[in-house]
C-alpha positions as CSV (number, residue, x, y, z in Angstrom):
1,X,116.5,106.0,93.7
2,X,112.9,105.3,93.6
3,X,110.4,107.2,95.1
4,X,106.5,107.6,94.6
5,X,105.4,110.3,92.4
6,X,104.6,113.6,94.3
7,X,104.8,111.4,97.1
8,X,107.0,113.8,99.9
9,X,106.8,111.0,102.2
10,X,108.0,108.3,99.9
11,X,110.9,110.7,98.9
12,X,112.2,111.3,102.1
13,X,112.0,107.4,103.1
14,X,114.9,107.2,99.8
15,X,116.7,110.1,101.1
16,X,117.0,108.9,104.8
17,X,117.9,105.5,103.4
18,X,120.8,106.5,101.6
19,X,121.6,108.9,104.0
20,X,121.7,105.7,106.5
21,X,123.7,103.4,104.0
22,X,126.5,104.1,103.3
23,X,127.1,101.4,100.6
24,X,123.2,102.5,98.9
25,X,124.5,105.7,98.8
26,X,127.5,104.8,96.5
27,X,125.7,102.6,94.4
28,X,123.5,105.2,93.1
29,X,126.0,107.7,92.9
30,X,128.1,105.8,90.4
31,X,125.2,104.4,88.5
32,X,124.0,108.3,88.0
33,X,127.8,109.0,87.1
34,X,127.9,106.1,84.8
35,X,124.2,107.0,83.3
36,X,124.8,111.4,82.9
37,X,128.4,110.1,80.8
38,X,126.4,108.6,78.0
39,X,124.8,112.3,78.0
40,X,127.7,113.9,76.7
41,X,128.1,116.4,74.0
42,X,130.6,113.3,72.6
43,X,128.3,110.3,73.4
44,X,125.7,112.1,71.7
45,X,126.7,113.7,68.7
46,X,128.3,110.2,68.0
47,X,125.3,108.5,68.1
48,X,123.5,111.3,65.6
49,X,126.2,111.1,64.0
50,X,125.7,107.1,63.2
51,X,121.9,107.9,62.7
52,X,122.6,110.7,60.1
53,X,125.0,108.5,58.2
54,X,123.0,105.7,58.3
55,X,120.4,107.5,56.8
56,X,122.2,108.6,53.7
57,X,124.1,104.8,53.7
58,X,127.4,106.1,54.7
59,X,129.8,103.5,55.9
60,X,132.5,106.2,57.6
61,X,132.9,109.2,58.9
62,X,135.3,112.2,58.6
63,X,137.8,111.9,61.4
64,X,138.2,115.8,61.8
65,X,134.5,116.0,63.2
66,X,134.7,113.0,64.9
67,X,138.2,114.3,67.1
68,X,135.9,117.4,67.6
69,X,133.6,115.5,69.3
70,X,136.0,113.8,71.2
71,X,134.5,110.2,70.3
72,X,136.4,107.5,68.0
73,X,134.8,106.8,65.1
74,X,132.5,103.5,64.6
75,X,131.7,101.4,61.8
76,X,128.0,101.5,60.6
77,X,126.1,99.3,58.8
78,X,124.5,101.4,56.1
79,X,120.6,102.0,56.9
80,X,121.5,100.3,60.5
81,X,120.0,102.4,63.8
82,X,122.3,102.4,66.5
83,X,122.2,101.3,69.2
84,X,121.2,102.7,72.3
85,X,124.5,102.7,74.6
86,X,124.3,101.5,78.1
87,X,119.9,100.6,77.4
């Protein structure tokens, strides 16, 4: 959705719009479903997780912590930054 700044009037023109298409509507639905995932506690701490260890040149990590956070564990490139997922 884009709307002006604290600009009421262009807000309500997106809110009337996807109120009035249907199809609009659904679109950014699953593109703020598909966005808010890579915002979880698992997509997260994975990716601090590959900064961290590719800070201290790790090339693994353990697959205890990894389960915890629900996320499969990723080869790094030691001193690599990854990459930002879905940017």
């Amino acid at each position: 959705m884009l709307a002006e700044f604290q600009n009421p009037k262009s807000l309500a023109r997106w809110i009337n719009l996807s109120l009035e298409n249907p199809a609009l509507r659904e679109l950014c639905e699953r593109s703020a479903f598909a966005y808010g995932r890579t915002m979880r506690w698992s997509a997260v701490g994975g990716r601090y997780a590959d900064l961290f260890l590719g800070l201290i040149g790790s090339t693994s990590y353990p697959t205890q912590i990894m389960a915890l956070l629900g996320a499969a564990p990723r080869a790094t490139q030691p001193g690599a930054l990854p990459a930002a997922a879905g940017l």
